[in-house]
N, C-alpha and C positions, 0 to 999 in steps of 0.2 A: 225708902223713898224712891218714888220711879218719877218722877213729875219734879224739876228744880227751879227753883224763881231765882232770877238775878236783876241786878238795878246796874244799870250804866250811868254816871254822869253826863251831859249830856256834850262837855268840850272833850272827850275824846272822839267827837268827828267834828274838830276843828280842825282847816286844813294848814294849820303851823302842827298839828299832831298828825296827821294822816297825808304825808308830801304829796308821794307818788302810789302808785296802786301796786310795786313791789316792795314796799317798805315793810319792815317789824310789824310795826301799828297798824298799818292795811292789811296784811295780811291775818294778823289775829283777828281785827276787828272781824274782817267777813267771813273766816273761819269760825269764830264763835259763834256771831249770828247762824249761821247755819248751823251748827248744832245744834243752838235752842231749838230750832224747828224742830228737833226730830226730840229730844227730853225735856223741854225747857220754856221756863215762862219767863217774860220782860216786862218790869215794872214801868210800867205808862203814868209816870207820876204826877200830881197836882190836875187829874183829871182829865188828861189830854194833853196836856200843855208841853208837858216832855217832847211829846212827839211832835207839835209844832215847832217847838226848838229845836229839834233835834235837822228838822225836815230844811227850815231856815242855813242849816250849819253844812248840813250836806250838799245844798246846791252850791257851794264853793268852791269843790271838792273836784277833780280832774275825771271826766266825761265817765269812764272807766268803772273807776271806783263806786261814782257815785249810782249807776247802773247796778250793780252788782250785790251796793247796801242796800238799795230800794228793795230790789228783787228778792232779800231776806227779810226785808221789814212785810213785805207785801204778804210774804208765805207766812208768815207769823200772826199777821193779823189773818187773815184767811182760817188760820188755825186756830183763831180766839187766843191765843197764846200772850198777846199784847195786853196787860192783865192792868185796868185804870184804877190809880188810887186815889183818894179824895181829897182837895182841897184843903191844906192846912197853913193859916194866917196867911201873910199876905203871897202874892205872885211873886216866883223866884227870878231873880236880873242876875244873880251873878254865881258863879259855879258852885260858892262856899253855899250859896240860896240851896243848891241845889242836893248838893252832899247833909247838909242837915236835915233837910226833908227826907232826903233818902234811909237817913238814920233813926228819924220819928216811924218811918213804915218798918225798917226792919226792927227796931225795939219793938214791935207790935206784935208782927208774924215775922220772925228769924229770915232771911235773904237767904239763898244760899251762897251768893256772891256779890260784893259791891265793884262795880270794877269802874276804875279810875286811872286820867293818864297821870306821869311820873310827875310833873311839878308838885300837883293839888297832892299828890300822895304824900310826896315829901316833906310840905306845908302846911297841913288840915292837922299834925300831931293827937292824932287817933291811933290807938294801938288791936283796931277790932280784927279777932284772926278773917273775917269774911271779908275785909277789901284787899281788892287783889290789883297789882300795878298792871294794865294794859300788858303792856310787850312782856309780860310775865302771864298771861290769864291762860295759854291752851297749852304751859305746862305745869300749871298751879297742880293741888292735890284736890283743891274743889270742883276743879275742871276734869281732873282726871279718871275722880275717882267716882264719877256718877254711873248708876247699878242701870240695867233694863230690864232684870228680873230682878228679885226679890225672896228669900224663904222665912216665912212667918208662921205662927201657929194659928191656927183656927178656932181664937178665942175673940169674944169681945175688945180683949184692950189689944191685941196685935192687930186686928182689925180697924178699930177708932184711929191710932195711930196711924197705919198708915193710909186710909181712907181721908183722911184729916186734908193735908196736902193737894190730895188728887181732885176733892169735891167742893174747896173751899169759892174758888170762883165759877163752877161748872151752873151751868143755867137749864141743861138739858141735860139727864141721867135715861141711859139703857140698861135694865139688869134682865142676861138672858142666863136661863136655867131650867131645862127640863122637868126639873124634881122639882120646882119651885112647888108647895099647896098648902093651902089656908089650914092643914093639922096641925102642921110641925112645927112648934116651935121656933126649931134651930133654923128654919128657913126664913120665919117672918123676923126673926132677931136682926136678921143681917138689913131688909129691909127696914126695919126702924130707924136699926143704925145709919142708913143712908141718907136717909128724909132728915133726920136730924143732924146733919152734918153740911149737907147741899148746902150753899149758900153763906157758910156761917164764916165770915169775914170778921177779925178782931175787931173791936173796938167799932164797928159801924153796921148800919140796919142791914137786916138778915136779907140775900138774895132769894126771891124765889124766884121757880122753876117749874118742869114738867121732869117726869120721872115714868116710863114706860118698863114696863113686867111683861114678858115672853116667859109663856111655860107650854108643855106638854096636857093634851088632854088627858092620854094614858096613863098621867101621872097625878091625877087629880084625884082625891076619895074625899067623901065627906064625912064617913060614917066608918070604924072601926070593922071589919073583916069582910067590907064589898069589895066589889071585882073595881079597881082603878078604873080610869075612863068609859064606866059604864052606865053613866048618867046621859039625859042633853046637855050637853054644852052650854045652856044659858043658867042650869044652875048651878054649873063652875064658877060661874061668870057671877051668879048672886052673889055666892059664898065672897070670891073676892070683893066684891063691890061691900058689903059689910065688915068684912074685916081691914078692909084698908079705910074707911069714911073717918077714923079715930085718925087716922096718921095726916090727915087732908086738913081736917079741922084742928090741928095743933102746929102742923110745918106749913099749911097755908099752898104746897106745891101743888101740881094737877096731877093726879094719877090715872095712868090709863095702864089698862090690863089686856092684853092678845093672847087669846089660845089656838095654837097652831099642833099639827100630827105630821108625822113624818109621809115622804112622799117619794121624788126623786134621790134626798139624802137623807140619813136619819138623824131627826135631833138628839145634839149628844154636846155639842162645845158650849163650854161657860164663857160668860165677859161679861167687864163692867166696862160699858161705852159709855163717854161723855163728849160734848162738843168740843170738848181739849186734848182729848188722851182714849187708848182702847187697851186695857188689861183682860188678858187673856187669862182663866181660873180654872185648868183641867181637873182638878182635884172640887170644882163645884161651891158654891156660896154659901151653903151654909156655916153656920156660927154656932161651934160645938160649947155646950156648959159645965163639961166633967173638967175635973182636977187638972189632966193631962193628954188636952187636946191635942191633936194629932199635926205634922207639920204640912204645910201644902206651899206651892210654887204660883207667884204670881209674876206674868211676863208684859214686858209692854210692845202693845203690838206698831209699827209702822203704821203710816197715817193712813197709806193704798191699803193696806188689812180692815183697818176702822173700818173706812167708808165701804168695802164692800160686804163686811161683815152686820152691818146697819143694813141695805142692802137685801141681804137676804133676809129679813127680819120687816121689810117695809112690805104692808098687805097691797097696795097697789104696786108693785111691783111684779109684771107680767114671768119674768126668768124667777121668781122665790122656787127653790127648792123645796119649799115645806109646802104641806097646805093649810089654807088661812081658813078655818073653822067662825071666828067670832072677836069681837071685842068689846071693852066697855067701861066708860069714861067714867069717873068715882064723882059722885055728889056729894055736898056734906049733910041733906035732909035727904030721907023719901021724896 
């Protein structure tokens, strides 16, 4: 897992819990928040409405402090990371509202953490290993022990799994991969697998999204023993345009396809970018199907990596390194 969800109750940024802005609880508090920023997702529960409460509790809070939390809630939403979950029975008034809600999402999709201050800990007599007391949470082992990279094998199920997590709220998917081409298999695998997973939130209607494919021309063939990129460009562009229209018309996402050739730098780096997260894949996307596929390294990139690595990948963008050949938007008819 490189991508972890937690849920806060929303009275530990009560200012009888958060005194002063040097306290235990101030200090974890805004330490943890920032580190969601950089692996981590915050359960935005009953639709919003967390964070209205949450927003209410904090303006209580000594000038400081309160500055400080915004500034990580802000960066978090900015990150799409503030992740809303749905409405269930009535609207929550009192913390216990808030912790049983918290417990209907994480029996759904597992939390990686519930974090609550010490009363309601003490009192709610739950014995679930994911809630974690406040002024305990940034030396918990849930806290502690979150990966940036990851070593999987390069099969369908280490794949699904850990793609599971990462694409579940993501609204917009970048899969970049030179070798990406409509022959092989083991590269369209991976994309199926993707399309099929975007969006797919437990127990509630399926998110869709856009999903953009960056490959190499040079690396295109349609046909069993021609010279790679030695067609026009537009019927790369068919070839994909027919093979993904199956994947459009079942997961409902928009598919768009870019064929770029190397220029100022040579395309060569793998990633899966989403509006939430940028995983770096030197070892490349495809999705091997023998017995004993091979291991490969997936890293998660810094947010300044993402965006500049999106970036070099966007065709109106004057500084791209590559050059931008073509592209073309998937239909689900002729």
């Amino acid at each position: 897992m490189l991508l972890y969800e937690f849920a806060v109750i929303p009275d530990v940024f009560d200012c009888s819990v958060l005194k002063d802005a040097q306290s235990l609880e101030s200090v974890s508090v805004v330490h943890f928040l920032r580190g969601l920023s950089e692996n981590g997702l915050l359960a935005n529960l009953y639709k919003d409405e967390w964070y209205k409460d949450v927003e209410r509790r904090i303006c209580q809070l000594p000038q400081e402090l309160r500055s400080q939390i915004k500034a990580c809630l802000n960066r978090l939403s900015d990150r799409h990371r503030l992740v809303r979950h749905p409405k269930r029975g009535e609207k929550p008034s009192h913390v216990s509202d808030w912790l049983r809600l918290g417990m209907i999402s994480h029996k759904a999709s597992r939390f990686h953490g519930i974090v609550l201050e010490k009363e309601l800990m003490e009192s709610c007599a739950l014995t679930d290993d994911a809630l974690i007391e406040l002024s305990q949470v940034l030396n918990s082992s849930r806290w502690c022990d979150r990966r940036r990279s990851l070593t999987l094998k390069k099969s369908k199920d280490d794949y699904r799994k850990h793609l599971t997590p990462i694409l579940r709220y993501a609204r917009a998917l970048t899969l970049v991969d030179p070798y990406f081409n409509t022959r092989e298999l083991r590269f369209f695998d991976t994309i199926e697998l993707c399309s099929n997973l975007m969006g797919r939130r437990p127990g509630l209607d399926r998110l869709q999204g856009r999903i953009h494919i960056h490959v190499d021309k040079k690396k295109q063939r349609l046909e069993e023993g021609e010279e790679p990129g030695s067609r026009p460009y537009k019927e790369y562009l068919d070839s994909w345009e027919e093979k993904l229209r199956t994947l459009k018309c079942k997961d409902g996402h928009q598919f768009k396809v870019f064929l770029w050739e190397s220029s100022l730098e040579t395309l060569h780096d793998r990633f899966i970018l989403t509006d939430q997260c940028g995983i770096s894949i030197p070892g490349g996307l495809d999705c091997r199907t023998q017995s004993n596929p091979n291991d490969t390294v997936w890293s998660l990139l810094d947010e300044e990596d993402r965006r500049l690595w999106l970036q070099k990948f966007d065709p109106e963008a004057k500084a791209s390194p590559y050059q931008f050949l073509g592209t073309r938007e998937i239909r689900s008819s002729q």
